[in-house]
N, C-alpha and C positions, 0 to 999 in steps of 0.2 A: 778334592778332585780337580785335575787341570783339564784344561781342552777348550774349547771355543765351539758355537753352534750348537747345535742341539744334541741332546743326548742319546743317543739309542735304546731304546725300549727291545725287553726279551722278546720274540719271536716267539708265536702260537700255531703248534703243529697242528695240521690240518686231521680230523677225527677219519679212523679210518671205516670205511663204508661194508657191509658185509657183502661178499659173493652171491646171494642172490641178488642183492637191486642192484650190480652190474647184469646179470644176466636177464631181469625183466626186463632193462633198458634197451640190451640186447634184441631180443625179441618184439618189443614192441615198436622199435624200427624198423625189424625187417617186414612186420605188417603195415605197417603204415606206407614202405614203398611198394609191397606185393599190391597193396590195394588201390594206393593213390596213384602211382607211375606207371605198372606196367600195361594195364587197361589201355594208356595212352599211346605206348610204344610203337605198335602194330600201327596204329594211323599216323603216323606220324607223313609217310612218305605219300597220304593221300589230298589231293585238291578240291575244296569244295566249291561248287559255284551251281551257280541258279538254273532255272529250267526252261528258259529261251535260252541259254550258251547250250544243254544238251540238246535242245531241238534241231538248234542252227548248225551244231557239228553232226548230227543224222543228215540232214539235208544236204549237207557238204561231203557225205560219205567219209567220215573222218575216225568213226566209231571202228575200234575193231571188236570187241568183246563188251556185253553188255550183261548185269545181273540185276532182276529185278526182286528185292527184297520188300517186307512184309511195310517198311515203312521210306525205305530212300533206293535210291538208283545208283549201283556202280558200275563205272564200264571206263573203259580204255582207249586210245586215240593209235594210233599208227605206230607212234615211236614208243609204247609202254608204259605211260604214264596213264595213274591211275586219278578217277574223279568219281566225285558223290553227288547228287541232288537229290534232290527233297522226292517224295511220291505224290504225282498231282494226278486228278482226272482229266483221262486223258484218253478216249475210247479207241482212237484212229495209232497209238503208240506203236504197237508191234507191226501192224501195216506197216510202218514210216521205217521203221527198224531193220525188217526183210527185206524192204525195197532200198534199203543204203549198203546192203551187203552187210551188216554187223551178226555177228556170232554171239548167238548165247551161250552165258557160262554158268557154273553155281560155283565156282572158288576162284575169283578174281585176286582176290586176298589168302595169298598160300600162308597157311598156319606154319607157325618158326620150329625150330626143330626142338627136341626135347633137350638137347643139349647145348644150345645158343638159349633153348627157356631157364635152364636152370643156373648159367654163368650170370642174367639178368636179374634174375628173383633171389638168387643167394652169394656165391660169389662175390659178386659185384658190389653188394651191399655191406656186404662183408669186409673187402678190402677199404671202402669208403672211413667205414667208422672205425676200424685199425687207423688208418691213416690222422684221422681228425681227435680222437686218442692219443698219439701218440704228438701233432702239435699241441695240446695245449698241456700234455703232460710236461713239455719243455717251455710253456709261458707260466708255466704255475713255478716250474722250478727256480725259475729266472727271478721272479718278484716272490718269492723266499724269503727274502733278505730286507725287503722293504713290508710296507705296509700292508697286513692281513686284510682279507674281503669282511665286509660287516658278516654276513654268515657265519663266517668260525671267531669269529672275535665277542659272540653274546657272552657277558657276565666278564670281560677283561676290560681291565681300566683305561680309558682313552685319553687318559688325561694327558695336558701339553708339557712336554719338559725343557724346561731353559736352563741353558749354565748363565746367559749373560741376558737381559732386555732385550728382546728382538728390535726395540723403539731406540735404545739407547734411553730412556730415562732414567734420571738419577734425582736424588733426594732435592739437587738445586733447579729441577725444574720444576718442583710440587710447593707450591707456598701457599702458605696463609694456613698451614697447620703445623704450627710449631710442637706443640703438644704430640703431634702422633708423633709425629716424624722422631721424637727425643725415645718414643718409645719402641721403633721400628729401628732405629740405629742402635739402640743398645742390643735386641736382637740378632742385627747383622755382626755387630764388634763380640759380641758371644759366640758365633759359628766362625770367625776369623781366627780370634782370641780363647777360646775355650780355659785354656791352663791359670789366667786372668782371674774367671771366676773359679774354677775348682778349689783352688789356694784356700780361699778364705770361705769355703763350704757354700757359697752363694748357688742355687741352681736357676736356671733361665725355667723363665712361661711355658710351658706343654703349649697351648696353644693362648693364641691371639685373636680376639674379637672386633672388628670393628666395623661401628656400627654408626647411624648418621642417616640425616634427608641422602633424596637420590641426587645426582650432579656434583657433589661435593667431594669428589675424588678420591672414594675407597679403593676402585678398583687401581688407579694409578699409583697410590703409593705401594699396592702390593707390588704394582711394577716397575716400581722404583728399588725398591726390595731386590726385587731379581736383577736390575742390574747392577746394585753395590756390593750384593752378594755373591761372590766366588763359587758357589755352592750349586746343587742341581734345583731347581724351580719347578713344581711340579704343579701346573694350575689348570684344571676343573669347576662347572659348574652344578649348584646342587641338581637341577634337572634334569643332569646328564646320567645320574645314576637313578633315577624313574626308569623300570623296563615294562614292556607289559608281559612280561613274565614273572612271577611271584619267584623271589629268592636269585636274581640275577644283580641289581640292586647291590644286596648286599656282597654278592660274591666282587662287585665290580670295589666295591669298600677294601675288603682282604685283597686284591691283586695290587690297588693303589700301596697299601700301608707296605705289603713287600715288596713293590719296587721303592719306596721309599727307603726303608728301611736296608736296600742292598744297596744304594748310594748314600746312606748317612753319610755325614750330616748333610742335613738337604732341607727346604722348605717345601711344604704342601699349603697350597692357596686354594680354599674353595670358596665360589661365589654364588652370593644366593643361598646360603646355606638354608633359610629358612622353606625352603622346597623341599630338605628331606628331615629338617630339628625340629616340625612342631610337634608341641606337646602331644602326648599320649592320651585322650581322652577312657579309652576302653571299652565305647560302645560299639556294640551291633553294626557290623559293616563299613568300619574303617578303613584306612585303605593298609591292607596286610605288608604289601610290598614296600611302601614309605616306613610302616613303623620294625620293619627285617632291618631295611637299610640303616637305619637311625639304630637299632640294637647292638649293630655291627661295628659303626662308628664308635659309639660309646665302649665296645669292647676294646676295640683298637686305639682309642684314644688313651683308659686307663684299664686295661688287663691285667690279667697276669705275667704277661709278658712285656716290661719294659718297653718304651719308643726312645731309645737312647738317638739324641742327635736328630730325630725328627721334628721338627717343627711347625703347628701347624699352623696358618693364618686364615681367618673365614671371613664376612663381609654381608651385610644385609641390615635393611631400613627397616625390619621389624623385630626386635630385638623380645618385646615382649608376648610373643607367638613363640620366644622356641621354650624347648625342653626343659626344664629346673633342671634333671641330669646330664644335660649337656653343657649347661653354662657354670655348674659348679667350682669351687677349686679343685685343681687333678685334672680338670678337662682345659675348659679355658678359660684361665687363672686370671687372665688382664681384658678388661674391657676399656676398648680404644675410642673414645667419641671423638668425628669426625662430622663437625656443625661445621653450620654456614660461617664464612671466614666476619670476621669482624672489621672495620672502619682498616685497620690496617693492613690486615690480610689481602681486603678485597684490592686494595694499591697493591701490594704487592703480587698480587695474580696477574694483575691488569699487566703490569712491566714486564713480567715471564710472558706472558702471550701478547704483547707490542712488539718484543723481540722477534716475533716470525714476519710481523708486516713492515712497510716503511713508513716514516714517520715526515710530515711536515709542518716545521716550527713548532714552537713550545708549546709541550701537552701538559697540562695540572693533571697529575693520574690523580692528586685526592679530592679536585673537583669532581672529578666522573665517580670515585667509590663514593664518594660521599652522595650522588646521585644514585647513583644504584645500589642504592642498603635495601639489604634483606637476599642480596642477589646470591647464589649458589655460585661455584668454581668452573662449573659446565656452561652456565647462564655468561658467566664473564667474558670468556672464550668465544660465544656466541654473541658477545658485544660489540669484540674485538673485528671479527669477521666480519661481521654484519658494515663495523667501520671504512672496511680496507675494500668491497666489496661497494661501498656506496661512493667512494672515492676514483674507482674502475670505472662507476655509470657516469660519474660527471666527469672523465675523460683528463683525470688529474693523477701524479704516479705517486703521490703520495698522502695517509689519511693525517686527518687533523684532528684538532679542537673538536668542530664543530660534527665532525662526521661520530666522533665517540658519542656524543652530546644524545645528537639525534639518534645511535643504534641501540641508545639504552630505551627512550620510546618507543623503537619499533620491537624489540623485545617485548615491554612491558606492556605498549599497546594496538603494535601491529602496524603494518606501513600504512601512511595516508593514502585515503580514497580519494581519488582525483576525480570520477567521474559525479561522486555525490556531491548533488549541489540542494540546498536548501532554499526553503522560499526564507525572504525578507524578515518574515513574521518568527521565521523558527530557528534564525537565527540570529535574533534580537533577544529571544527566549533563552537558546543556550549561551549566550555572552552572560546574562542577567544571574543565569544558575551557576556560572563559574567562577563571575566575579562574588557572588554570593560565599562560594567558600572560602577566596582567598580573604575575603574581608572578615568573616567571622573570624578565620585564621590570625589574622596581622593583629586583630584588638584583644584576644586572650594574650595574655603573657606567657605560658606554655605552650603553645602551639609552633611545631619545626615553620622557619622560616618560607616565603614564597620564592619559589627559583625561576617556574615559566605555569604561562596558561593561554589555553590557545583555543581555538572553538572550530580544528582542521577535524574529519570524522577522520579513523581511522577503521584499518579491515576489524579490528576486536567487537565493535559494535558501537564504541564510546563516539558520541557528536564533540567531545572535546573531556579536555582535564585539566588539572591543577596540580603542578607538581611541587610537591611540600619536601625541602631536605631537613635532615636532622644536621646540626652542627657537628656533633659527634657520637662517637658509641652513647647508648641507651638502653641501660639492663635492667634495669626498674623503671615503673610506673605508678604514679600517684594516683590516690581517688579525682582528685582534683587532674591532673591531666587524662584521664579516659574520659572523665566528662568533659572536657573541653574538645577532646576529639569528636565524641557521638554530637556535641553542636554544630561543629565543621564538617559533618557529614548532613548535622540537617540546614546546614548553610543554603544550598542551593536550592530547595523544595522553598525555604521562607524568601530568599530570594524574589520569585516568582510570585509568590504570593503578597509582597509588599508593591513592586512593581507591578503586577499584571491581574491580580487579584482570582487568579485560577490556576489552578497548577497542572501540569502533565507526567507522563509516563517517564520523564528523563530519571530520575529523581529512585529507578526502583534498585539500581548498585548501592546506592547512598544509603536508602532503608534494609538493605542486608545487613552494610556492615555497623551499621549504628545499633541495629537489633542483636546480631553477636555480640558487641562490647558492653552491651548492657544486659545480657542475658551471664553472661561472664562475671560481671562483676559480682552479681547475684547468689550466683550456682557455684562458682569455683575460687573466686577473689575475694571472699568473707566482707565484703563493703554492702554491705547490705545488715541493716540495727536491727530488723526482725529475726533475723537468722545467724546474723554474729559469724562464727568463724567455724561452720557444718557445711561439710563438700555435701553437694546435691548434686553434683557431675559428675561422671567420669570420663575420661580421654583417652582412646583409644590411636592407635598407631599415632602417634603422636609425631613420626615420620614423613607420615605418608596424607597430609592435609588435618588430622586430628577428628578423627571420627566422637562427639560427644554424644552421651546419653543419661537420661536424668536416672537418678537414683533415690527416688523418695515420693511420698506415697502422692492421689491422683489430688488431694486435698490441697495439699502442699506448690505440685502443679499449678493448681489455680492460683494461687499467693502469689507463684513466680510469675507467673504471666501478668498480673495486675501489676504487680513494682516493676518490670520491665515497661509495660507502657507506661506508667507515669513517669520512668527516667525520663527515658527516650521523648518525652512529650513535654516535658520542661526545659530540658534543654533545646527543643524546638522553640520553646516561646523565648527563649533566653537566646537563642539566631536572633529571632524577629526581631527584636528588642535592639540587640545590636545593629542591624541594619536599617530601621527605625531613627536610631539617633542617627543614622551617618546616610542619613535617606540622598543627599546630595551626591556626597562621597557616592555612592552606591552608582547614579545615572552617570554621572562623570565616566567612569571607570567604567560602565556598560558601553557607553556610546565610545570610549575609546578602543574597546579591543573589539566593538564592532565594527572599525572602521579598518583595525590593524590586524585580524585576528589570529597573531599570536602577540605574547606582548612578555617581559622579561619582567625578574623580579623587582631589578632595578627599576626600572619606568613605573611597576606596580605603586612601589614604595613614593617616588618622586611625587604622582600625583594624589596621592594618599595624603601625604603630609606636605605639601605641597597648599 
């Protein structure tokens, strides 16, 4: 299909309404103004005012005609103009009345005529709503052609349709996913190419899966997709077809798959799919409308009826919530993992998004990835900003070195607090606990390098940190290096405790993640002789932070908890120990970065071995 912009979507005629509810309509406007309007009509031409202004116009002989009614007073002045006040007591009234020459009446207010009453009460209401009928009969005709009102559009697909990226992205602005991208291009050069693969019996994926943490740039390569692809792009979220009407849903499913299918070839992109794919369970009071929808899809995906030339691509961080019928072969055939970018990916992310900012003097992109491992595609870009953004506040037009440096801290740990200030005592305390880790750090042999430590709080909560880089990628892990970690975490509690001989509160991140890596090791990493190589864990969305929960009996329980503390508490003694022998080293490097308090790896090292 040729064209540019977007594509046009069939037009949904508007349902037509039966002859009576125009006529209720009818009629219950003209009751509404017989009741509410006309009442008012008649007064309209009357003046109300208070009862010193009628007194003072008797007194003035002003009054020609006067009626005194059950609760107000109407009367008239010389030139015909009519007035109302209130009924007050007032014993000497009609005295004052006679004696100003005013004339009583009982029909100050001539009743309208039968035939000025009924051009008002019917007529006239009549013509109004002709008239207001007949404009928006010609505003509805006019926006025809464009987009339907949500009222007649329930259960029609609203999905967005692209011939080209409305961003403009293309496959060389998505990096650090070589792997999808290899698999997302062969897709495209099959809807370009078609005759390519028929030749030789090859058939392309029915659909595309792709799945990965959040941040990591699913939804962009499907938008990359759309604009390498010539083809119509039809992208939808799975939440968009929840109604809360039972069977709309699914009907919004069957409208997508035939507009798709009446622009073959074409790609369909849903995101989120796992809003309408989780599994089936079959109990009591599930939700009906999600598992219509999801029946619908699966019919449409592989029916009886061919999707020749539809394509579909879907997108969700929880892959192990959907349907086994949905993720089968015949549905979708290729699962796409789309992980956190590696040592090289993450440079080459970083250069795609330094391209939008300006740059001053030489940047090391593989200092800053090698700084920020473990970082997400979204996380980087957020690096990036953060860079160009801190370079703006200090009145400079271009970021640097130092500005990536420090955006990946504030990332990771939030911008410094300037107003917190520490006493003396507590920040002698947190120098002791940080130098605590890097020195456990520096004397195992497996432990990532020291890069900075600094004892500035930041808005995260943290009084300071320690930041440790890896040399390079790191895809395995020894027994011997997790335990070298959980002692680097109990670095800074022995710290304190060698130096000060009581510990505090700083110390309760450190006991988290030493308790995880050693409950891990236990439960799910078979390093552990009593138990050998028996998963006692299992991980859930392993996406979305890794929800674990044990699987074996309350006995067993207990075991785990026992060899967990004794990890975690030997290698606490095995910290002490080490900062025991280097008890010097230890105040040196306290009192230095209390003095300095941020301090580099370099300088760490210097006075270490030093």
């Amino acid at each position: 299909m040729k064209g540019k912009g977007k594509t046009r979507v069939n037009t949904v005629k508007s349902p037509k309404k039966p002859l009576i509810f125009y006529y209720f309509v009818f009629m219950l406007a003209l009751f509404l103004i017989n009741v509410l309007l006309m009442p008012n009509l008649s007064e309209m031409k009357i003046q109300e005012v208070d009862y010193g202004t009628f007194i003072t116009m008797t007194e003035d002989k002003q009054i020609d005609q006067v009626e005194i009614q059950t609760n107000r007073i109407l009367f008239t002045d010389k030139e015909g103009n009519v007035y109302k006040t209130g009924l007050m007591d007032d014993p000497n009234r009609t005295e004052r009345l006679y004696a100003s020459g005013a004339q009583f009446s009982s029909e100050i207010i001539e009743e309208m005529s039968p035939l000025l009453s009924f051009f008002l009460s019917w007529v006239a209401p009549m013509l109004i709503i002709i008239l207001l009928g007949q404009l928006l009969t010609r505003k509805l005709m006019k926006s025809a052609g464009g987009a339907n009102s949500m009222m007649f559009n329930m259960g029609k697909s609203n999905a967005k349709v692209y011939v080209q990226s409305t961003d403009g992205i293309k496959f060389t602005d998505v990096a650090g996913e070589d792997e999808a991208k290899e698999n997302l291009t062969e897709i495209v050069d099959y809807l370009h190419n078609p005759e390519k693969y028929k030749e030789i019996g090859a058939q392309m994926p029915k659909g595309l899966l792709l799945v990965g943490p959040p941040g990591t740039g699913k939804t962009m390569l499907a938008k990359a997709v759309a604009g390498e692809a010539n083809v119509p792009f039809f992208s939808m979220s799975g939440s968009e077809f929840v109604e809360m009407f039972v069977g709309m849903g699914a009907s919004k499913v069957r409208d997508l798959f035939k507009q798709a299918k009446e622009k073959a070839p074409c790609i369909v992109f849903i995101d989120e799919i796992d809003a309408i794919g989780k599994k089936r369970d079959g109990q009591m009071g599930g939700n009906d409308e999600r598992e219509q929808t999801l029946n619908q899809l699966l019919t449409e995906m592989d029916g009886f009826e061919g999707n020749n030339g539809v394509i579909i691509l879907a997108a969700t961080n929880r892959p192990e919530s959907l349907d086994p019928a949905l993720t089968r072969p015949g549905r979708f055939d290729r699962r796409v993992p789309v992980e956190l970018p590696d040592l090289k990916g993450r440079e080459e992310i970083l250069k795609v998004h330094a391209k939008k900012i300006k740059l001053e003097g030489p940047v090391d992109f593989n200092r800053v990835a090698r700084m920020a491992s473990g970082a997400s595609g979204a996380e980087l870009a957020n690096i990036v900003n953060e860079a160009a953004l801190r370079a703006v506040r200090d009145g400079r037009k271009g970021a640097t070195q130092a500005d990536l440096e420090e955006s990946i801290e504030v990332v990771i740990a939030g911008y410094q607090k300037k107003n917190a200030i520490l006493t003396a005592e507590e920040k002698r305390i947190v120098s002791a606990h940080e130098i605590g880790h890097a020195l456990v750090a520096a004397k195992q042999t497996n432990s990532a390098p020291v890069q900075k430590i600094t004892i500035i709080p930041r808005t995260s909560g943290a009084l300071g940190y320690t930041m440790q880089v890896e040399e390079g990628n790191h895809y395995l892990m020894s027994k011997t290096e997790i335990e070298n970690k959980i002692a680097t975490f109990t670095g800074g509690r022995a710290a304190e405790e060698v130096m000060f001989g009581s510990v505090t509160t700083g110390a309760s991140n450190d006991i988290e993640q030493a308790t995880k890596l050693a409950r891990a090791m236990i439960t799910r990493y078979g390093m552990s002789e009593d138990f050998d190589m028996v998963a006692l864990e299992t991980v859930t969305n392993q996406y979305l932070g890794g929800d674990a929960s044990l699987a074996c009996s309350a006995e067993t329980q207990t075991q785990i908890d026992k060899q967990v503390v004794e990890l975690v508490k030997k290698q606490h003694n095995k910290a002490i120990k080490i900062l025991m022998d280097n008890r010097e080293k230890l105040n040196e490097l306290t009192e230095f970065l209390y003095d300095r308090e941020t301090i580099t790896g370099e300088e760490f090292m210097q006075i270490l071995n030093g």
